[in-house]
N, C-alpha and C positions, 0 to 999 in steps of 0.2 A: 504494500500500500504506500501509496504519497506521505509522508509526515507531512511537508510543510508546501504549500502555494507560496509563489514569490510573484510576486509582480511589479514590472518596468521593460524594459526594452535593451536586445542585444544583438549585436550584428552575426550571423553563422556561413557557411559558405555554401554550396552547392551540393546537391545529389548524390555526386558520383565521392565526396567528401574533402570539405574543405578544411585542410586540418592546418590552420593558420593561427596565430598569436592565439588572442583572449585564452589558450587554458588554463584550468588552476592547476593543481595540485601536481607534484612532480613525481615522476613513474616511481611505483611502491617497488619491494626488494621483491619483484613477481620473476625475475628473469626473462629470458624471451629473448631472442633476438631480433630485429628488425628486415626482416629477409623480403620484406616484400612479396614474398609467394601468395599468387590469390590461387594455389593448387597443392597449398600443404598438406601433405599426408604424417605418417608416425617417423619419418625419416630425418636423422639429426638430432643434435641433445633435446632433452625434455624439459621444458618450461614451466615452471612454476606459477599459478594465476590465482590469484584470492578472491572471489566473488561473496558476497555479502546479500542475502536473499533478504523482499521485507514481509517474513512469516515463512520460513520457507516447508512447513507442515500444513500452509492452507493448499487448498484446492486448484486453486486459482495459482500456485505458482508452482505445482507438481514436476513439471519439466525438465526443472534445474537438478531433483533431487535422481527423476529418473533415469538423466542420461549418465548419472554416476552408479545408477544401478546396475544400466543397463552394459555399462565397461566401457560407453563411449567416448570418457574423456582419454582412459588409458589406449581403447581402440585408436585414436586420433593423435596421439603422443603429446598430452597436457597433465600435468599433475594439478589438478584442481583441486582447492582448498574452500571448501564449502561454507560460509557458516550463516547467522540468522539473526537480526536484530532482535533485541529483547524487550519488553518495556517500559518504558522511561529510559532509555538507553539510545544512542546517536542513532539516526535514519540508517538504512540501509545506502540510498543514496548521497546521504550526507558524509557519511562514511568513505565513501567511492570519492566523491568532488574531493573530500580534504588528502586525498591520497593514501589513506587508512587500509582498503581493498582497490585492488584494480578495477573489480568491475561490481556493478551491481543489478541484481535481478529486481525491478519494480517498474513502475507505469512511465509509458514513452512519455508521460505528458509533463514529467520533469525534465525532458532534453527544454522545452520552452522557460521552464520557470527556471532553470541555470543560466540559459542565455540572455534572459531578459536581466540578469547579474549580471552580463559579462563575463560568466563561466562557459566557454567553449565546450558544453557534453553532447553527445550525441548516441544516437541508436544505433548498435549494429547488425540487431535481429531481431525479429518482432514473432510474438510467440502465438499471442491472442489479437481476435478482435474486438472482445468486449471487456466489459471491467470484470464480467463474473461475479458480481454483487446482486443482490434483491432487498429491496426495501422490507425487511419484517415488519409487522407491524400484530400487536394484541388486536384479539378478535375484538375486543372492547372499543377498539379505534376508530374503527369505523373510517378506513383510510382503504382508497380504491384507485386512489389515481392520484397525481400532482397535486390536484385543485385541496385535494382534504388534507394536505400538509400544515395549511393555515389553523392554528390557536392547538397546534399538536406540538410534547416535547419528540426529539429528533433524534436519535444516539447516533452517532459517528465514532468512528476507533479513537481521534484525539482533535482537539479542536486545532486547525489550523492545518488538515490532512486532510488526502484524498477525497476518502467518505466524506468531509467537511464540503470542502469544494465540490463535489459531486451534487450530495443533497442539495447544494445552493442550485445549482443549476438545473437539478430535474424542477426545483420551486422555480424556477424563472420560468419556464415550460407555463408555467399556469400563473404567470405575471403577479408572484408572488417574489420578495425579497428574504433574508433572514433575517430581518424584523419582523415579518407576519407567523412566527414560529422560534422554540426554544429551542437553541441547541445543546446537545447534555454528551459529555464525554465519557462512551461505554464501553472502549474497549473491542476485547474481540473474544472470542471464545466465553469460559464462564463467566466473566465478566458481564458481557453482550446480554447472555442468556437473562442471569443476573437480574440487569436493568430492566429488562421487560415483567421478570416476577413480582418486582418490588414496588413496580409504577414510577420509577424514576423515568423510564422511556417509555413514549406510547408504538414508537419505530425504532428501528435497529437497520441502518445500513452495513449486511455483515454478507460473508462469504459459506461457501460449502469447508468443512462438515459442519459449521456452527448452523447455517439454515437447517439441515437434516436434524440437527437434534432438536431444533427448538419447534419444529413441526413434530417430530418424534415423540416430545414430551409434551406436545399439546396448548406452546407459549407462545407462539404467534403463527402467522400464516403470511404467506411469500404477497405483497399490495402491490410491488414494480420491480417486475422484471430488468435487470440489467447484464442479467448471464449468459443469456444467450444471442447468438447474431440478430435474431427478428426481433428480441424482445428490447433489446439496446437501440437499434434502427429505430421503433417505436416513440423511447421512450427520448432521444437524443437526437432522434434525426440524419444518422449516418452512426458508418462505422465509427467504430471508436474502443484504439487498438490500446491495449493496456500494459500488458505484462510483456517484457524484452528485459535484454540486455543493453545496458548504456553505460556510458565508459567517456575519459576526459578527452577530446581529441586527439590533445598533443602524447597522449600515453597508447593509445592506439596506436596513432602514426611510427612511433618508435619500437610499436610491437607487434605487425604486422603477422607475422607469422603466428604469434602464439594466440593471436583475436580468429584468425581463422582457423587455427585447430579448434579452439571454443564453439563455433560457430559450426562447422562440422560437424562437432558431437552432437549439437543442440537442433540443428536441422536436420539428421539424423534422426534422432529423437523424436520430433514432430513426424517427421513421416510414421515411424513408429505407433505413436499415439492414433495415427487416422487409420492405420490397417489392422488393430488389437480393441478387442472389446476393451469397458468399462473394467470387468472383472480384471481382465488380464491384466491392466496397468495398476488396479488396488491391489496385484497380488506379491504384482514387484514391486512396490512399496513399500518401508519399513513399518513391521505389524504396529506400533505406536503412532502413524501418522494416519492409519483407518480404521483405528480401534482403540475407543482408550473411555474414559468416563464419561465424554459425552454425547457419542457416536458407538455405533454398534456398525460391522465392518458391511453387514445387508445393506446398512442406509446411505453410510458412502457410497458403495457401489450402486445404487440407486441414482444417487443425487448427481455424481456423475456421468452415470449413462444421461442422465434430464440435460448436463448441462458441459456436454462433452465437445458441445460443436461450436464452443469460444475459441479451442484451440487452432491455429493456423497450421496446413500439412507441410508447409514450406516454408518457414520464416519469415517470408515477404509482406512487408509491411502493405495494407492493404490499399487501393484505390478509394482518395476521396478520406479516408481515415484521420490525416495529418487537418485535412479543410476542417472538420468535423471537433479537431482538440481546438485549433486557432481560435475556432468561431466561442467554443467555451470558454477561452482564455478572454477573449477579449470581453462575454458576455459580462464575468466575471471582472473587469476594474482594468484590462493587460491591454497595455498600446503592442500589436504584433505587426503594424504596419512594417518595423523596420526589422523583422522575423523574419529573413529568408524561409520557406516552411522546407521548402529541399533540402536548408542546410541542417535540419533537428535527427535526420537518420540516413540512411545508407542502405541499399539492395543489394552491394559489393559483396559482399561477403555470404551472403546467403545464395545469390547466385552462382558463384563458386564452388560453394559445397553442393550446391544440388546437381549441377556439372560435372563434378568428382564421382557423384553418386550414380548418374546417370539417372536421377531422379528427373521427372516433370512440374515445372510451377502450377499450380490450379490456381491460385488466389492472383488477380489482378495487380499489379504492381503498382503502387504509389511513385506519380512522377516528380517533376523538380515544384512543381506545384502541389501538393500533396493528391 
């Protein structure tokens, strides 16, 4: 998930990646050399890469943990270094910008909120097209759509995050502000659940498996869809890609090679994920991440068989997806006028791996225009 929205305006470069001045944080002790190969295989010493997931046991960001199940970062010749924000503990991607991890697994839609800082980050593979969130919401709420958001409190994982910024924006849908509505910082998991028992939240912007349990146990019921492709188009009005990898420019550009082993594994992986049932990928998952106190491992694999087709088969950041964040950024407070949209991600790299693979793109490609 997002921690923090940032808003202001920042120059980025082109499509194919313009890896020029503005980055921050200076390349962590990942190793890697800069070989430029856009056709790296496991050939030549092994690189080192730290990625920083933000929840990396939710649903919604399964991919990262899978292609280390699956052996594809070793198949690819990258020693991946996994790990996972905690709470109240630095972003995921905050983590990534200050040069803490090289890379970070969380929503494309902070390559904008860096550059509008003058932090040069960008996408180098896009995994989903939607956020994979649902608005819960207590039967008592009597919340069906945007419009019933108004005189309801709101739980989002922490104020000044994602979910924050999101709910703002499905309430703009229905020419509502966050003045017409309380915002209440719930968390995610027991927490989330939590909120909604106690009447702290009358809604819950939360993710699978926490939706499965709280349908499970009978505490709320799914009012806006944001998980799946139709149900986001709906609710947003276009794609709107969420979950990738982003990484600082200038630490990219000097590590060429070891972003495209990464990227390898990961689009890999996505192919993976589209020709393997729901069970199959609960099953290669660590039994604590579909089975634990507040999930039963039936209801994961339920939930995401329901909500399996956010994931992209090919890393390809989608067509019209990038117009789709701008337009939220900017609903949102964000001058993006001087936001090249071509320069927030890259197809580079995913097309490559899919080339190596002998794989097919199905997803439409996002051009220098988003």
């Amino acid at each position: 998930m997002m921690k923090r929205s940032i808003f202001a305006v920042a120059a980025a470069g082109a499509v194919a990646l313009s890896l020029s001045a503005c980055g921050g944080g200076a390349p962590a002790s990942s190793g890697g050399s800069a070989s430029g190969s856009a056709d790296a295989t496991n050939s030549g010493p092994m690189p080192t890469v730290k990625m920083m997931i933000g929840g990396i046991d939710k649903q919604i960001y399964l991919p990262y943990k899978l292609a280390d199940q699956l052996g594809y970062y070793k198949k690819y010749g990258v020693n991946m270094e996994l790990s996972t924000e905690t709470d109240g503990g630095v972003g995921a991607e905050e983590a990534m910008a200050s040069g803490q991890v090289d890379m970070s697994g969380a929503w494309y839609i902070h390559t904008f909120d860096f550059q509008s800082k003058g932090k040069n980050i960008i996408n180098i593979v896009q995994l989903s097209g939607a956020p994979g969130e649902r608005i819960m919401c207590s039967p008592n709420a009597n919340v069906h759509s945007p419009a019933d958001i108004k005189g309801k409190k709101m739980g989002v994982t922490d104020l000044g995050s994602g979910t924050d910024s999101l709910t703002q924006f499905i309430a703009s849908k229905a020419g509502l502000t966050k003045k017409d509505y309380t915002t209440y910082k719930a968390g995610a998991g027991a927490t989330a659940i939590a909120a909604i028992k106690t009447g702290a939240a009358d809604c819950v912007m939360t993710t699978q498996p926490t939706v499965a349990a709280m349908e499970s146990q009978g505490v709320a019921q799914s009012a806006i869809d944001l998980a799946t492709t139709d149900g986001a188009t709906k609710a947003v009005g276009g794609n709107w890609p969420a979950a990738g990898v982003i990484a600082n420019a200038d630490w990219v550009k000097s590590h060429e090679d070891a972003v495209q082993r990464v990227v390898n594994a990961l689009v890999d992986t996505m192919h993976w994920i589209s020709t393997h049932s729901a069970q199959d990928i609960a099953d290669k998952l660590p039994a604590d991440y579909v089975q634990n106190k507040n999930v039963k491992k039936e209801d994961y694999v339920k939930a995401l068989d329901q909500d399996k087709g956010q994931f992209l088969p090919d890393g390809i950041m989608p067509a019209g997806g990038p117009k789709t964040i701008a337009a939220m950024e900017q609903t949102l407070g964000m001058d993006t006028s001087k936001i090249p949209v071509g320069g927030t991600f890259t197809n580079k790299y995913a097309q490559a791996a899919l080339k190596l693979e002998g794989y097919t793109a199905t997803t439409k490609p996002a051009g220098d225009d988003g």
